[in-house]
C-alpha positions as CSV (number, residue, x, y, z in Angstrom):
1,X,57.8,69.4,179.2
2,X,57.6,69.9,175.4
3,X,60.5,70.8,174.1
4,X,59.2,73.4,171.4
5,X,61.3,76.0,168.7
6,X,61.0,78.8,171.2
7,X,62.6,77.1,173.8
8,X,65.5,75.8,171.9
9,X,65.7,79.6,170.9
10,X,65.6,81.0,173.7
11,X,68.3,78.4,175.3
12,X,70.6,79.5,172.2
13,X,69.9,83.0,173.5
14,X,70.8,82.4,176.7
15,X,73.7,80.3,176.1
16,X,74.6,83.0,173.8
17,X,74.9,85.5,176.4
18,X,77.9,83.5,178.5
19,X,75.8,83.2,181.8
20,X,77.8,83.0,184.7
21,X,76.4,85.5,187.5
22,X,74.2,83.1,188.9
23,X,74.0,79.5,190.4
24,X,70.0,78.6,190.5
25,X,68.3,81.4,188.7
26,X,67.8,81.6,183.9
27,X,68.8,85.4,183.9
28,X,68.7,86.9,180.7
29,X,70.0,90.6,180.3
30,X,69.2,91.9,177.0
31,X,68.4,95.6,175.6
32,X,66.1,94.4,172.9
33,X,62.5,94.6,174.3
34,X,61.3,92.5,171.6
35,X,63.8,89.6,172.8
36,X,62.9,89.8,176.5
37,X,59.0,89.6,175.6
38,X,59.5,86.6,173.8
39,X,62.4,85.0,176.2
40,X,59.7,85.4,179.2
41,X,56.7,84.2,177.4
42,X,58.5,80.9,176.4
43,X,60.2,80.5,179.6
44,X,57.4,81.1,181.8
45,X,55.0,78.6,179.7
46,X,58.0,76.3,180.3
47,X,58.3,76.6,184.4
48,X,54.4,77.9,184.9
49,X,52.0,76.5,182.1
50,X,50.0,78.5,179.4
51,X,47.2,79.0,181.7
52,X,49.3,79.4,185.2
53,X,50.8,83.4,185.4
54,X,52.8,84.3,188.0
Protein backbone atom coordinates (compact mmCIF):
# COMPACT_ATOMS: atom_id res chain seq x y z
CA UNK A 1 0.00 0.00 0.00
CA UNK A 2 1.24 3.51 -0.90
CA UNK A 3 0.65 5.76 1.52
CA UNK A 4 -0.29 8.89 -0.78
CA UNK A 5 -1.59 12.90 0.20
CA UNK A 6 -5.18 11.77 -0.21
CA UNK A 7 -4.98 9.15 2.14
CA UNK A 8 -3.28 11.02 4.90
CA UNK A 9 -6.27 13.45 4.09
CA UNK A 10 -8.76 11.53 4.14
CA UNK A 11 -7.47 9.79 7.56
CA UNK A 12 -7.30 13.44 9.01
CA UNK A 13 -10.96 13.62 7.89
CA UNK A 14 -11.96 10.81 9.33
CA UNK A 15 -10.15 11.16 12.54
CA UNK A 16 -11.60 14.53 12.42
CA UNK A 17 -14.98 13.31 12.61
CA UNK A 18 -14.50 11.43 16.32
CA UNK A 19 -15.54 7.84 14.90
CA UNK A 20 -16.90 5.70 17.39
CA UNK A 21 -20.15 3.97 15.96
CA UNK A 22 -18.43 1.25 14.55
CA UNK A 23 -15.89 -1.62 15.40
CA UNK A 24 -14.65 -3.15 11.74
CA UNK A 25 -16.13 -0.72 9.23
CA UNK A 26 -14.13 3.36 7.86
CA UNK A 27 -17.60 5.17 8.09
CA UNK A 28 -17.42 8.62 7.10
CA UNK A 29 -20.75 10.80 7.46
CA UNK A 30 -20.34 14.02 5.91
CA UNK A 31 -22.81 16.59 4.10
CA UNK A 32 -20.32 17.87 1.71
CA UNK A 33 -20.74 15.91 -1.65
CA UNK A 34 -17.48 17.13 -2.73
CA UNK A 35 -15.74 15.45 0.46
CA UNK A 36 -17.52 12.03 0.16
CA UNK A 37 -16.41 11.82 -3.70
CA UNK A 38 -13.04 12.35 -2.85
CA UNK A 39 -13.05 10.25 0.68
CA UNK A 40 -14.48 7.07 -1.56
CA UNK A 41 -12.20 7.42 -4.47
CA UNK A 42 -9.09 7.45 -2.17
CA UNK A 43 -10.34 4.86 0.09
CA UNK A 44 -11.48 2.50 -2.34
CA UNK A 45 -8.03 2.71 -4.54
CA UNK A 46 -6.66 2.01 -1.02
CA UNK A 47 -8.82 -1.44 -0.16
CA UNK A 48 -9.66 -2.26 -4.10
CA UNK A 49 -6.97 -0.96 -6.62
CA UNK A 50 -7.28 1.68 -9.39
CA UNK A 51 -8.45 -0.79 -11.76
CA UNK A 52 -10.63 -3.16 -9.28
CA UNK A 53 -14.35 -1.34 -8.64
CA UNK A 54 -16.63 -2.72 -6.42
Amino acid sequence: MEITKELVECVGLWLAEGDNKTNQEITFTNNCLELILFFQENISNVYFGKNKPR
